[in-house]
N, C-alpha and C positions, 0 to 999 in steps of 0.2 A: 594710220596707214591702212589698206587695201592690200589682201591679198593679191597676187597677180596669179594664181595655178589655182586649182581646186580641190588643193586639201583640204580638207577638212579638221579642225583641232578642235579636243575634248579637253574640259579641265575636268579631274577628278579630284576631290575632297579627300584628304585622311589617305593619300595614294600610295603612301610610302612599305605598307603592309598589309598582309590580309585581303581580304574581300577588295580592296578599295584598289594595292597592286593588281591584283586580277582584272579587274573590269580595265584597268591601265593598259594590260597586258591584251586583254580580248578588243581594244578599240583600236590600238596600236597595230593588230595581227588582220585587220581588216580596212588597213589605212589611215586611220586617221596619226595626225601631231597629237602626240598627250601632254598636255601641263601636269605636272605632279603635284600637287597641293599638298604639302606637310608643312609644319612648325620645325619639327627638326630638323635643322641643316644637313648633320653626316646622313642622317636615316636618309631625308629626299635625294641626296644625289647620291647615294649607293643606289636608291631606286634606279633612278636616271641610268646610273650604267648598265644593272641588270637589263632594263627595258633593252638599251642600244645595243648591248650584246646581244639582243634575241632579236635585232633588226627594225627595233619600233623608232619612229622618233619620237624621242623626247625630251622634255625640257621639264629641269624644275623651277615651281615657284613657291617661295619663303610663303607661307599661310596660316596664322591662325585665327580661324572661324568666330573667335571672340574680340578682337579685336577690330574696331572699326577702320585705324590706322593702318593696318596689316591687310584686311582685305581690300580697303583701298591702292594701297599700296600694290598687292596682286593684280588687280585688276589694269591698273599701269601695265605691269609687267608683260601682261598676255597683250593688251593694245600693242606695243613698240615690238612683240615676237611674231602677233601671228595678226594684228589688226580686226580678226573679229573672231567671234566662238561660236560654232556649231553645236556645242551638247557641253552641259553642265550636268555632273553627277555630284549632289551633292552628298555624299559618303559618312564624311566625318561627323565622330558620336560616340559618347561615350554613355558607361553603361553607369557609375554612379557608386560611389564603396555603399557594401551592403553590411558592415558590418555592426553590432552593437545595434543591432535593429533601426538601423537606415534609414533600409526603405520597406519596415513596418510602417504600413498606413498609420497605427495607435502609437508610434513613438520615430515619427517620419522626421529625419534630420531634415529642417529646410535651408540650413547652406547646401548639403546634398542636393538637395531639389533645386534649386537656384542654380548649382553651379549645370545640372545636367539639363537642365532648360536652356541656360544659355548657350552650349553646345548642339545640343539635339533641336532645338526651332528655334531661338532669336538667331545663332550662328547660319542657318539655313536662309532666313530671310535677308539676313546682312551680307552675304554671299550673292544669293539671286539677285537681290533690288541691284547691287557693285556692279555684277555683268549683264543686268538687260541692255547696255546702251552696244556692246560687244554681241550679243544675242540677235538684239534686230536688225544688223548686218548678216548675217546668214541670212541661205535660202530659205533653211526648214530646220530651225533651231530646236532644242529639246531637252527637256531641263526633265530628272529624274530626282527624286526622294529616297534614298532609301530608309526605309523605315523598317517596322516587325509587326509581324502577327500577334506578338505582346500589346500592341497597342491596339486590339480589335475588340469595341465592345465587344461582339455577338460572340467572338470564339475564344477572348479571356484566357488564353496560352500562356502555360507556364506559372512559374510560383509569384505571390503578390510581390512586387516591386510598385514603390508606390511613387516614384521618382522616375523611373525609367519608362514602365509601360506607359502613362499619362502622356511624356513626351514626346511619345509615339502618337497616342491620339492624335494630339496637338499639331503634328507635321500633318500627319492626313490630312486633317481638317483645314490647317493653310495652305497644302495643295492644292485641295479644292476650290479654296479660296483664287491661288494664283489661276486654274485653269478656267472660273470663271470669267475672269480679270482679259485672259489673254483667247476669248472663246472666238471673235472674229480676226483674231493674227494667226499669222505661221509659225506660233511659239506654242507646240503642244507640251504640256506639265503632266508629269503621274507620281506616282508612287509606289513601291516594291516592298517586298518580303524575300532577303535570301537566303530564307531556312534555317536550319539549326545547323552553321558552319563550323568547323574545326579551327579555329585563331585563338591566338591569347587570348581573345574579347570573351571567349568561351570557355577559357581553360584547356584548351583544345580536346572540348568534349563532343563536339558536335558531330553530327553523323553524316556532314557533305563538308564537299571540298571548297578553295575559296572558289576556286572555276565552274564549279556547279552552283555558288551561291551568286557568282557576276553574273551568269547568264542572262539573269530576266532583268536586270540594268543595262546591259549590253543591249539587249533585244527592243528597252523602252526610249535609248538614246539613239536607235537608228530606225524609230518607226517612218512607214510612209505617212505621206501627208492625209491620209486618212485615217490614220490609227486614231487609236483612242483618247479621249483626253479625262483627263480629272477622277482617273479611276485609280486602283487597289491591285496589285496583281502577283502573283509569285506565278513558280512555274507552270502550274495548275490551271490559272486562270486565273478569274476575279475571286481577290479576296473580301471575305464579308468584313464592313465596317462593322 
């Protein structure tokens, strides 16, 4: 189907808390439909109702980013609701058990590393490739990464994770990849950093809100058709690979 109005509808990844409700919350509070992207049933639609209490539409869908069946599955689901997708945030990620030295480089669990790989970039690519054919029905589609400045050669933030920050690389890098891929279409791709947020993911240690940490997801999901493509950015600006 075809939309007939021109809403605009976002799916966001992992939406059902944290950083990922926020960018839900900030796409929804400047128009668009949100698809909620969680695995958890009760977590996504408690989402869903907070969103609709605070006037967003939204809608959840069943999601998890490892499986193929499932984001196929998704990707149905937003066809038959909203017919095409406007902005993909891909969100969801997880950080990997660090304990028993993990993710020590010299004693690096690699089910650890597998299991946060397949989350943090195959999940990412298996998501995108599911909604490009939803994507190149929009005017000016816009797919975002969130990633970390843990994953930044040049600036090596934060303590060794050797599981988690590589997986970061690794998204940059097929960001890249996808923004060269899509450099003569209307599908601009990037990647973000949103700080050291206060979530469970953090312990909620972190010294920004999730709404200060959505903002430059927010800001890379509604660029003009001029904006940047294939780059690095937190709130600052470009971040160093």
């Amino acid at each position: 189907m075809d939309r007939v109005d021109d809403t605009k509808t976002a799916l966001v990844t992992g939406a059902n808390k944290g950083i990922g409700f926020a960018i839900a919350q900030g796409l929804g509070a400047i128009g668009f439909t949100v698809a909620v992207g969680a695995r958890d049933d009760a977590r996504r639609e408690k989402a869903v109702e907070r969103l609709r209490a605070e006037g967003v539409d939204a809608f959840g869908v069943a999601l998890d980013v490892t499986s193929d069946d499932s984001v196929a599955a998704a990707a149905a689901a937003i066809e038959r609701t909203a017919g095409r997708l406007d902005a993909l945030v891909n969100n969801a990620g997880i950080g990997g058990r660090v304990d028993g030295g993990a993710q020590d480089p010299t004693t690096l669990d690699l089910d650890v590393f597998r299991a946060v790989l397949e989350t943090n970039v195959l999940g990412v690519v298996r998501v995108t490739n599911a909604m490009l054919p939803l994507l190149s029905r929009a005017d000016a589609p816009r797919v975002v990464n969130m990633s970390s400045n843990m994953g930044s050669l040049t600036l090596q933030t934060g303590p060794p994770l050797a599981a988690y920050a590589p997986s970061k690389t690794m998204l940059n890098s097929i960001t890249a990849q996808y923004a060269r891929r899509f450099a003569d279409t209307p599908i601009i791709v990037n990647a973000c950093c949103p700080g050291y947020v206060a979530t469970d993911f953090t312990g909620f240690n972190g010294s920004r809100t999730p709404q200060q940490g959505a903002a430059i997801a927010i800001r890379l999901a509604t660029l003009p058709d001029d904006g940047p493509r294939g780059g690095f950015f937190d709130d600052e600006g470009v971040v160093a690979w």
